[in-house]
N, C-alpha and C positions, 0 to 999 in steps of 0.2 A: 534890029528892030523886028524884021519878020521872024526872026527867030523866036521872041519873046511872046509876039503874036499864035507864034504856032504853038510852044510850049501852054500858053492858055486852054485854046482851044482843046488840045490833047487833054488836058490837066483836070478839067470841070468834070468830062462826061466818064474818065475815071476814077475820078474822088466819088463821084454818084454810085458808081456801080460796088466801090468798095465800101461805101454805107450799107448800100441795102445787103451785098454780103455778109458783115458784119451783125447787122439784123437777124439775119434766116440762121445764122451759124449759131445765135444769141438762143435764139426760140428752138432749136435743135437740139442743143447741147440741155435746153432748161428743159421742155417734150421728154427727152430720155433719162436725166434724173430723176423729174419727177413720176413717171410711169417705175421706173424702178422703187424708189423711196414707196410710193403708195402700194405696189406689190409687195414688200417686204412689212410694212408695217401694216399689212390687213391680213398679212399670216402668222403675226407673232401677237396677237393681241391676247390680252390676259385670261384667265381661265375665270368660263363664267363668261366673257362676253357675249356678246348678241353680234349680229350678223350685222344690223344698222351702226353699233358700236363701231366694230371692225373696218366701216364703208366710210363712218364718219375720220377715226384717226387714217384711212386711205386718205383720203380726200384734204385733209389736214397737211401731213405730211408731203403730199404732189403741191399742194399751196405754195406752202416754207419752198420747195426746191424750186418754183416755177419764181417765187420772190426773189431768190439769189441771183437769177436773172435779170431781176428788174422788170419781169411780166408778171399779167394779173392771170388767175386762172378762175374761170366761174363754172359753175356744178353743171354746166353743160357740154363743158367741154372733157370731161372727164367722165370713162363709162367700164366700169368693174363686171366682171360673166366668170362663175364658176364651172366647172365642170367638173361631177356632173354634181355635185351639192358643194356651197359652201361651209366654210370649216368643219370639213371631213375628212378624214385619215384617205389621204390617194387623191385627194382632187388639187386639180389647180386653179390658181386665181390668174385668169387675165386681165390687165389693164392697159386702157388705149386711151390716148389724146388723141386729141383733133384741134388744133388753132392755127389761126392765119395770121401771119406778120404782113404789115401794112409799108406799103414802097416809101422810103422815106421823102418829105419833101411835098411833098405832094397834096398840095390844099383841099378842102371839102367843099371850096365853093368852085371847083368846077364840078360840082353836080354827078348824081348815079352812083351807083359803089366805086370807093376808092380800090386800085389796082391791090393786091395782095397774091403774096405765096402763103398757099395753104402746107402746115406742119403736119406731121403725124407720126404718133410713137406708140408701140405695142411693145408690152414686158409680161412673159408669164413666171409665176412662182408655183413651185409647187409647195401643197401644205404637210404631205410626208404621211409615209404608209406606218411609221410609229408611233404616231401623236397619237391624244385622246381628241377625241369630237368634241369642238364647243356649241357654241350657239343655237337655235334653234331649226338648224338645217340639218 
């Protein structure tokens, strides 16, 4: 009986903690495909495009990969910086998330911001010193 007792008590607060790992490992894993997916597909965009073009299929693409997840991604959380122009022969495209996964379990009515680990993923591509220049950069 104490045994059973004790197996509980041990049981709950690590079933809690392999949730929220689970969690962070989820938004982790989705964070670095989709900063990669959105770097690859805002340096391969069709000739002829535009610069907002390019930002949109980013932004597109990190979406789709942040979905396979099962998270949602919104246009603030996702932030695209060329250097030193975008789509230009030698520059690279940086892409960085920023999102926070929410501790599981955890009600909104005890009031204030809920607890969260903050994610973060940065992927640069570069656009290649052989291409032709698109866009209006």
């Amino acid at each position: 009986m104490e045994f059973s007792w004790l197996a509980l008590l041990l049981m709950v607060p690590l079933i809690y903690v392999l949730l929220g790992v689970f969690d962070v490992q989820r938004a982790s894993y989705g964070a670095t495909a989709a900063t990669r997916a959105a770097g690859r597909a805002f340096v391969i965009v069709p000739d002829g495009s535009t610069e907002e073009e390019a930002r949109g299929r980013a932004f597109e693409a990190a979406k789709l990969a942040m979905k396979d997840q099962g998270m949602e991604l919104s246009p603030g959380q996702l932030s695209i910086s060329c250097s030193p122009a975008c789509l230009q022969p030698g520059s690279t495209v940086t892409v960085t998330l920023e999102t926070s996964v929410r501790l599981p379990l955890i009600p909104d009515a005890l009031g204030g911001e809920p607890p969260a680990i903050r994610v973060s993923s940065a992927h640069t591509e570069p656009y290649g010193d052989y291409r032709e220049a698109k866009g209006d950069g």
